[in-house]
C-alpha positions as CSV (number, residue, x, y, z in Angstrom):
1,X,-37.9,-114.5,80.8
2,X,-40.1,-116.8,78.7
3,X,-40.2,-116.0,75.1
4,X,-40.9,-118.2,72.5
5,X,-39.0,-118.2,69.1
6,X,-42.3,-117.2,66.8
7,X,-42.1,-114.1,69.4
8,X,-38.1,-113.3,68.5
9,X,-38.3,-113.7,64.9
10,X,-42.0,-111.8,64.5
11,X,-41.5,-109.1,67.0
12,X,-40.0,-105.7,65.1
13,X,-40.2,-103.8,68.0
14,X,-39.0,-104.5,71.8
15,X,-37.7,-108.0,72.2
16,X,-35.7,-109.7,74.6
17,X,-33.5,-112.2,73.3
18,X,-31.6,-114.7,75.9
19,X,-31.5,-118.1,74.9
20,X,-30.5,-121.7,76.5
21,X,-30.6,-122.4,80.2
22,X,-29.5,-119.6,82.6
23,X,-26.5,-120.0,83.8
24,X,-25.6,-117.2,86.0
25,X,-26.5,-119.2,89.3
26,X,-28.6,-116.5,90.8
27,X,-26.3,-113.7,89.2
28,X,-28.1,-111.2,87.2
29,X,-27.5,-111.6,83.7
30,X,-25.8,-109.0,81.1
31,X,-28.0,-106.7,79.1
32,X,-26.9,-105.1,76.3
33,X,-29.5,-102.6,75.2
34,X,-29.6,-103.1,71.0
35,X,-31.4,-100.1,68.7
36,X,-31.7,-100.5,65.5
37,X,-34.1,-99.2,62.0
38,X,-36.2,-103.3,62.0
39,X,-39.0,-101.3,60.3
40,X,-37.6,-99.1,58.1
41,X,-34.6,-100.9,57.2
42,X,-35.7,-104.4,57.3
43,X,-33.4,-105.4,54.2
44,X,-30.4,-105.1,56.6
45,X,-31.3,-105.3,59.9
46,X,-33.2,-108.3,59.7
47,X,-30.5,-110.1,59.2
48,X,-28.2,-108.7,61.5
49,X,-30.9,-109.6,64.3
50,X,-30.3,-112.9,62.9
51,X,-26.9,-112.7,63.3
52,X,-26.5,-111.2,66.6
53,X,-28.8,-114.0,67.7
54,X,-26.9,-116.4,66.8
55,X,-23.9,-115.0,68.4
56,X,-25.7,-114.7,71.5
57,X,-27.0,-118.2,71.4
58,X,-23.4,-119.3,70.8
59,X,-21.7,-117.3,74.1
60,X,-24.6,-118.7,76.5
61,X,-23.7,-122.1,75.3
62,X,-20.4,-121.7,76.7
63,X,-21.1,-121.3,80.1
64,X,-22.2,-117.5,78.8
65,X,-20.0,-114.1,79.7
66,X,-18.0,-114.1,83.1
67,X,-20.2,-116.8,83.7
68,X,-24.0,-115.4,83.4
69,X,-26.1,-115.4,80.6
70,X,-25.7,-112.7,78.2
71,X,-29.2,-110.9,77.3
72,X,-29.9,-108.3,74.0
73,X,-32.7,-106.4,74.8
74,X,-33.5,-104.6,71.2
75,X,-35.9,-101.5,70.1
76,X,-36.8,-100.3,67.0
77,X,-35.8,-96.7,66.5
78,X,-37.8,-96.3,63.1
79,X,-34.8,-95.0,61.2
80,X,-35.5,-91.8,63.8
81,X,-33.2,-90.2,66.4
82,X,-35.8,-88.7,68.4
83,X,-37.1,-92.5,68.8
84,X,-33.6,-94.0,69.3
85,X,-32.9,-91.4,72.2
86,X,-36.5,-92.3,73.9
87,X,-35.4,-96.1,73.5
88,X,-32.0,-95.6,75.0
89,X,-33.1,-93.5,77.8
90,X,-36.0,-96.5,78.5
91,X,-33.2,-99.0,78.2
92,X,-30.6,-97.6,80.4
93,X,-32.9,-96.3,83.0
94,X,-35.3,-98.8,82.8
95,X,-34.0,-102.1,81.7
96,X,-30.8,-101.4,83.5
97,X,-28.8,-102.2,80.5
98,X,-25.1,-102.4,80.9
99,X,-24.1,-100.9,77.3
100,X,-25.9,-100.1,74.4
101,X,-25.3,-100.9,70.9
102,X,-26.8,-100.8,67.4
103,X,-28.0,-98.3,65.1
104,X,-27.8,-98.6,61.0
105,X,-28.1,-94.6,60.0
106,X,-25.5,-92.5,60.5
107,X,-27.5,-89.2,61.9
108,X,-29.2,-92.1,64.4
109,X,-26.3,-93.3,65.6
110,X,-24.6,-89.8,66.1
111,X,-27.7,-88.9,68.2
112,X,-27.4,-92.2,70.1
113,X,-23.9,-91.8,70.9
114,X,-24.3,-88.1,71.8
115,X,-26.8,-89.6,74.8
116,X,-23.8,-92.0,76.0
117,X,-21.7,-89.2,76.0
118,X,-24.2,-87.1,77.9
119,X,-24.8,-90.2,80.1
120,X,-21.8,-91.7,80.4
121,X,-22.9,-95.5,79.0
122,X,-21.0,-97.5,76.5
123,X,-22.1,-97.5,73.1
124,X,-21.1,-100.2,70.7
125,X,-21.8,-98.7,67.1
126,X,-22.2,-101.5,64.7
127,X,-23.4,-100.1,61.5
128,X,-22.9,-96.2,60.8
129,X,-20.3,-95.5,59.2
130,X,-20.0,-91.6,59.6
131,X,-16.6,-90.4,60.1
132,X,-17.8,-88.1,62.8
133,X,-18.7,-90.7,65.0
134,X,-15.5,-92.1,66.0
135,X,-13.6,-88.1,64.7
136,X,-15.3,-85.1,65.0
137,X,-17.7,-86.0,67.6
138,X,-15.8,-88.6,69.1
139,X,-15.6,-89.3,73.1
140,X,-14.5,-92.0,75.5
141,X,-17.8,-93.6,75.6
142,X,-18.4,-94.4,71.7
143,X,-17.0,-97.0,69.5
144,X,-17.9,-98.1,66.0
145,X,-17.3,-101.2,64.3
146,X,-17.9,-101.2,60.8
147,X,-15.1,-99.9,58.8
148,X,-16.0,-96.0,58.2
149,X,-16.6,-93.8,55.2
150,X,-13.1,-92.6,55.1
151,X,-12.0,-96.0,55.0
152,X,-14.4,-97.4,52.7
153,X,-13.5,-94.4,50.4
154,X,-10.1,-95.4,50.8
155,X,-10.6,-98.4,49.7
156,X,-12.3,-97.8,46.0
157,X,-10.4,-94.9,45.9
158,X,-7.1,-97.2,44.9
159,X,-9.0,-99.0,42.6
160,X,-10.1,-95.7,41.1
161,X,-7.3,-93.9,40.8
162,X,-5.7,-97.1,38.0
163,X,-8.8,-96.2,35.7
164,X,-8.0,-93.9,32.6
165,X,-11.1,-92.1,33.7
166,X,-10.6,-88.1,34.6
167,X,-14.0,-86.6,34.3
168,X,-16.1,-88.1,37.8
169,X,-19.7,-87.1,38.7
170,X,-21.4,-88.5,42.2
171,X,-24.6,-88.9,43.3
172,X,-25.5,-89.6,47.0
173,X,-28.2,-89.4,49.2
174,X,-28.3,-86.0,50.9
175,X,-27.6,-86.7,54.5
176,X,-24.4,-87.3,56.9
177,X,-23.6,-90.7,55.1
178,X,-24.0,-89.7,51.7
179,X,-22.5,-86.6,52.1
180,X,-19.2,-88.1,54.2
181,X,-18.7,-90.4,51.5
182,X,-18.4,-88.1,48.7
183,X,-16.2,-85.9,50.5
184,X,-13.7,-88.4,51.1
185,X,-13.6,-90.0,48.1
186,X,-13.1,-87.0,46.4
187,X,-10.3,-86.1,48.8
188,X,-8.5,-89.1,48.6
189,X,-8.8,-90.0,45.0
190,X,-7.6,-86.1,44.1
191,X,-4.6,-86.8,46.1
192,X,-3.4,-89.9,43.7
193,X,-4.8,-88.6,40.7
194,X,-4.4,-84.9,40.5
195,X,-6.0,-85.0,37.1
196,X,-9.3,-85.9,38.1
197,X,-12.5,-83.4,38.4
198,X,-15.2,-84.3,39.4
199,X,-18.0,-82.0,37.0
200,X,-20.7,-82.3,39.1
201,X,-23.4,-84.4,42.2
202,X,-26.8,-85.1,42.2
203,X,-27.9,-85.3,46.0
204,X,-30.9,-87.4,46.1
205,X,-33.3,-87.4,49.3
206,X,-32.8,-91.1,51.6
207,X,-35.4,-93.1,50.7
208,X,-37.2,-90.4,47.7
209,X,-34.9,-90.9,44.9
210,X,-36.6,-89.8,41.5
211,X,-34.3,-92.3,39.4
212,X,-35.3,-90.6,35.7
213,X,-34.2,-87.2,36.7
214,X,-31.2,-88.0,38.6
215,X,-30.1,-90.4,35.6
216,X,-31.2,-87.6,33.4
217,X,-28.8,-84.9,35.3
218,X,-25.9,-87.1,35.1
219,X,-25.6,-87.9,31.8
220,X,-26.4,-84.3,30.8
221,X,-23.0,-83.8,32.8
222,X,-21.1,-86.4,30.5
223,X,-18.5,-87.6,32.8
224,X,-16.1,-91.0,32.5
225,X,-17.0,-92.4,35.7
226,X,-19.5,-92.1,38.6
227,X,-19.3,-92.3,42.0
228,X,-22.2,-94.1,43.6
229,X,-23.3,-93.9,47.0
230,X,-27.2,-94.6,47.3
231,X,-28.2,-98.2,48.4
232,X,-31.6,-100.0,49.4
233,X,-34.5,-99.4,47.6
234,X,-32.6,-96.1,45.9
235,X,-29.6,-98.0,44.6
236,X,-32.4,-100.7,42.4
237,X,-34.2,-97.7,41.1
238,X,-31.3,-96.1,40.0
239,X,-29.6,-98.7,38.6
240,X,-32.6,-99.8,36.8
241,X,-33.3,-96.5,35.3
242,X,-29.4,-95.8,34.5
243,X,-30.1,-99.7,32.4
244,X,-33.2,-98.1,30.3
245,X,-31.9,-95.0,29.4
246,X,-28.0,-96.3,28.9
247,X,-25.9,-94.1,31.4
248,X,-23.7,-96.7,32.7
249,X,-22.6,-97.7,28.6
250,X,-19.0,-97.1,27.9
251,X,-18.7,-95.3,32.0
252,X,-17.0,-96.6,35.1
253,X,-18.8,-97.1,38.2
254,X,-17.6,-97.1,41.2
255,X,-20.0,-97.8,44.1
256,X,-20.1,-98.1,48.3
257,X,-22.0,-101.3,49.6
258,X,-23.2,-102.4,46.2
259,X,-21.8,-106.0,46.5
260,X,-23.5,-106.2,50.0
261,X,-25.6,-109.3,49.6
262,X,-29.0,-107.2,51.1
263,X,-28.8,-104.6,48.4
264,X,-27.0,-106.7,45.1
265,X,-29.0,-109.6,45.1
266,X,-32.5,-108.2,45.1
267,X,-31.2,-106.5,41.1
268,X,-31.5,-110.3,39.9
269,X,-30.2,-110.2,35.8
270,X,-30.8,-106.3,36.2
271,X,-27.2,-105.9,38.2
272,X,-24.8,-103.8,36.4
273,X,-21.7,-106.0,35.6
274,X,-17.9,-104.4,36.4
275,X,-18.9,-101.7,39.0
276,X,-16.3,-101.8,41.7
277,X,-17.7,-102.1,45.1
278,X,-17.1,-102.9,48.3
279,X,-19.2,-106.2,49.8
280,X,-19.3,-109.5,50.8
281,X,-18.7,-112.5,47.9
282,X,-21.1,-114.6,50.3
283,X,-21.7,-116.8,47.1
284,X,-17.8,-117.7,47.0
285,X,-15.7,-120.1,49.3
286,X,-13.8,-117.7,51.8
287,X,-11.3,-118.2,54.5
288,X,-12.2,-121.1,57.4
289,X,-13.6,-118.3,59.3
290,X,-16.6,-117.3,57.3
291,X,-17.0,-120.7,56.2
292,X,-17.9,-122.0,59.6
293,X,-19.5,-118.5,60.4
294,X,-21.9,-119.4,56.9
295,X,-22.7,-122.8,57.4
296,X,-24.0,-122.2,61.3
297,X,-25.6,-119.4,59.9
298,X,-27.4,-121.4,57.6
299,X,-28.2,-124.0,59.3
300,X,-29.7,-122.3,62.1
301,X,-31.8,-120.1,59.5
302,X,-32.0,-121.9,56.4
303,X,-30.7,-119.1,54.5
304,X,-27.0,-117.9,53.3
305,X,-25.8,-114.6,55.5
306,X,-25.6,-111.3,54.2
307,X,-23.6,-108.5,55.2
308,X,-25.8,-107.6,58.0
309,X,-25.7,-111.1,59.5
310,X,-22.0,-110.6,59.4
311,X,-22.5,-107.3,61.3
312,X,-24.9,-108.5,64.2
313,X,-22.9,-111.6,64.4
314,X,-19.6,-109.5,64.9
315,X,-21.0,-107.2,67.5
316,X,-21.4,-109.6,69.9
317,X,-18.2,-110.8,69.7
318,X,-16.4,-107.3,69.8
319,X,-18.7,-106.8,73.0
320,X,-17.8,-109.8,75.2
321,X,-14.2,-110.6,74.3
322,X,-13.6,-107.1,75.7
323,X,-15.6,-107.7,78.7
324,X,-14.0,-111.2,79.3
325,X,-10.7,-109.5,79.3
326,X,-10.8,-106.7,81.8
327,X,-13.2,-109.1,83.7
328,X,-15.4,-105.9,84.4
329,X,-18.7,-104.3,83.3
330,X,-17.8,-101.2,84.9
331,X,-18.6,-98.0,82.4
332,X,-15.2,-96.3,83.1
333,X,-13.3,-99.7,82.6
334,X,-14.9,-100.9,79.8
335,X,-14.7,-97.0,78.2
336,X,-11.3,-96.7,78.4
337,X,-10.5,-100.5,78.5
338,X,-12.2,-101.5,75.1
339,X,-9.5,-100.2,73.3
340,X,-6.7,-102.5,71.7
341,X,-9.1,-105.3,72.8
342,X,-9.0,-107.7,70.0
343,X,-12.2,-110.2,68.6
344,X,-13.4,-112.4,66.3
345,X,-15.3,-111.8,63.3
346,X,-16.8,-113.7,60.6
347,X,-14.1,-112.3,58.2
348,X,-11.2,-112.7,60.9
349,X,-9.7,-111.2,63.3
350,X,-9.9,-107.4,64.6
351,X,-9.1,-105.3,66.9
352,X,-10.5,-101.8,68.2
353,X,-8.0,-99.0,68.5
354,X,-7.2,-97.1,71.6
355,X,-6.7,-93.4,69.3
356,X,-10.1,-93.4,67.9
357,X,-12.4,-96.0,69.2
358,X,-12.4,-97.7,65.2
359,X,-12.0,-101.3,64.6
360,X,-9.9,-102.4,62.3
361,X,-12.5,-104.6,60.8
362,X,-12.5,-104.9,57.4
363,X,-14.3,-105.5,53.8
364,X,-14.2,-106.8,50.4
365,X,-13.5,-104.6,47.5
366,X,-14.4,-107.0,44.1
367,X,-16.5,-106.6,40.7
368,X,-20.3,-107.3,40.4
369,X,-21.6,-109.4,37.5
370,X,-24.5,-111.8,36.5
371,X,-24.4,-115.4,36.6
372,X,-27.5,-116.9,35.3
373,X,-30.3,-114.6,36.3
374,X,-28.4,-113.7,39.8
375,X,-26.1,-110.8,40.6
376,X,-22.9,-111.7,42.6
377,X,-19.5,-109.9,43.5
378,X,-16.3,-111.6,41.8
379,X,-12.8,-110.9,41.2
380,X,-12.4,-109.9,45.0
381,X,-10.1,-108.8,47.7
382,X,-10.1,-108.8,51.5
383,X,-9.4,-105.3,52.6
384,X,-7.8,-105.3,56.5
385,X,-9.5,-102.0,58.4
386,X,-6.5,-101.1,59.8
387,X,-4.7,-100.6,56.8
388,X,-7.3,-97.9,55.7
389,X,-7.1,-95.4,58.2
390,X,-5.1,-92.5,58.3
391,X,-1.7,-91.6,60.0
392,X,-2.1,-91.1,63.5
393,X,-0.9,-87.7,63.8
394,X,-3.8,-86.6,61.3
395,X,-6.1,-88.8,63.6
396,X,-5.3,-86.6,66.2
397,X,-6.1,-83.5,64.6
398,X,-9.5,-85.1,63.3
399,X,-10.5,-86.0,67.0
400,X,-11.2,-84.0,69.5
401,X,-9.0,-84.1,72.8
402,X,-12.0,-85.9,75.2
């Protein structure tokens, strides 16, 4: 298929991406079908197209997988199940696509993996982070990548628990995300500080935060520290507002996915400095890993990578170094098959687990800060995925017998 590269970068919706020379010798090539919010998400999943391009681009240059060109045939889902399930049934029973993959929002990518259940396709999750996708309403034919709520929770949770702080208040946006992560945290931060309580939440709607009232409602609730869990456009108004009217003075903060390049950098001088999030210190020198990861990234793009770039990028490579070892794109191979398969990522190596279908990717857990007029994440820590997760025996009673 000819496409040209103004086409790839411009087009938001349905886009096939296959780069280089076609190597499959009169083989058909692998399709992974690839659904994700371009439109209403663009902050994040612009760069993670990015990044899975590049990681596509990289694997056809290398004679491709089992030796044919590897193809991502994307569609927007307009941060809407109903439009993700449309786009996966066109993909799979159109376009033929071997195994899907994508989706940012949690509630998308449940819907999306509840049709690969129903259809019996692969789906590669890379971005929610719902518990309930790999738990609750986990099944053979579902795997997620990023490292989950529970895990992320677990992760600020130990920094949490070593503040004096007893008296915690959240606020989240109200949906299966926001919701997940609040619940966990709670749980596990209760269990290594029994003294904590948390005195009350503030459950703003995705997307439709009102930043003065929910400011307003927390400090009404006095507590030592908040729990933040908004991001995107939310998390600036919020923080912005909290800035004006003094609620983060003299409070700890601890916050998911605030040190995420997409959602830190856009706060400029307006960042809050020592809230302890999880991220990605793209500004610092990491292992060799990321460095090579950052510089092809940027020179391919002209831009640094951000979390999503890291993301897309690591999709791929969970995908095909799967594939390359069982040597099959077979549903019932690769379903069962995926599991203990280890991969590459731009912060090292991974693996997904056989018991739940989670990979052991993991994150960085740091500070945020200003340096000049920019907001960056210092004073971090690489957190290993599979570390975070719980026993599993209590896995087992969190996931259903599929």
């Amino acid at each position: 298929m000819n496409i040209s590269r103004r086409q790839i970068l411009a087009g938001i919706g349905a886009s096939v991406f296959s780069p280089g020379l076609i190597r499959a010798q009169g083989t058909r090539p692998i399709r992974i079908g690839e659904i994700n919010s371009y439109s209403s998400a663009p902050a994040f999943t612009l760069p993670y197209r990015r990044g899975w391009q590049l990681a596509v681009e990289q694997v056809n240059a290398k004679a491709g997988l089992l030796g044919r060109e590897l193809q991502v045939i994307s569609r927007d889902d307009e941060g809407k199940p109903s439009v993700a399930i449309r786009a996966a049934e066109e993909l799979v029973r159109r376009n033929e696509v071997d195994l899907l993959a994508g989706a940012y929002l949690s509630h998308v990518g449940l819907a999306v993996s509840d049709f690969a259940r129903q259809n019996r396709v692969l789906f590669v999750a890379s971005e929610p982070l719902t518990d309930a996708l790999v738990w609750e309403r986990g099944h053979r034919y579902s795997y997620r990548l990023r490292p989950s709520t529970y895990m992320l929770a677990a992760m600020l949770g130990e920094e949490a628990a070593q503040l004096k702080a007893t008296r915690w208040a959240t606020i989240a946006p109200n949906y299966e995300y926001g919701q997940s992560a609040v619940r966990w945290f709670m749980q596990l931060l209760s269990q290594r500080r029994p003294d904590v309580q948390f005195v009350g939440s503030q459950w703003p709607p995705l997307g439709a935060i009102d930043a003065g009232i929910v400011v307003n409602a927390l400090a009404q609730q006095n507590p030592e520290a908040i729990l933040n869990v908004t991001f995107g456009p939310d998390l600036t108004k919020f923080v912005r507002q909290g800035n004006d009217r003094g609620l983060f003075e003299g409070r700890d903060v601890v916050s998911f996915t605030t040190g995420e390049p997409e959602y830190l950098h856009p706060l400029g001088e307006d960042a809050p400095k020592g809230w302890i999030v999880t991220g990605y210190p793209v500004t610092e020198i990491l292992d060799q890993a990321n460095s090579s990861f950052a510089s092809a990234y940027s020179l391919r793009y002209g831009e640094p990578p951000t979390m999503g770039s890291v993301v897309g990028h690591a999709m791929i490579s969970s995908i095909v170094a799967p594939i390359e070892r069982l040597g099959s794109l077979d549903t019932e191979t690769m379903a069962d098959g995926f599991g203990n398969a280890s991969f590459d990522t731009p912060f090292g190596p991974a693996a997904w687990r056989s018991i739940d279908h989670q990979s052991t990717m993991g994150t960085f857990v740091g500070r945020t800060t200003v340096r000049g007029n920019k907001a960056v994440m210092v004073d971090w820590k690489y957190k290993d995925g599979g570390t975070m997760l719980p026993p599993d025996a209590e896995v087992r009673k969190l996931r259903p017998a599929t």
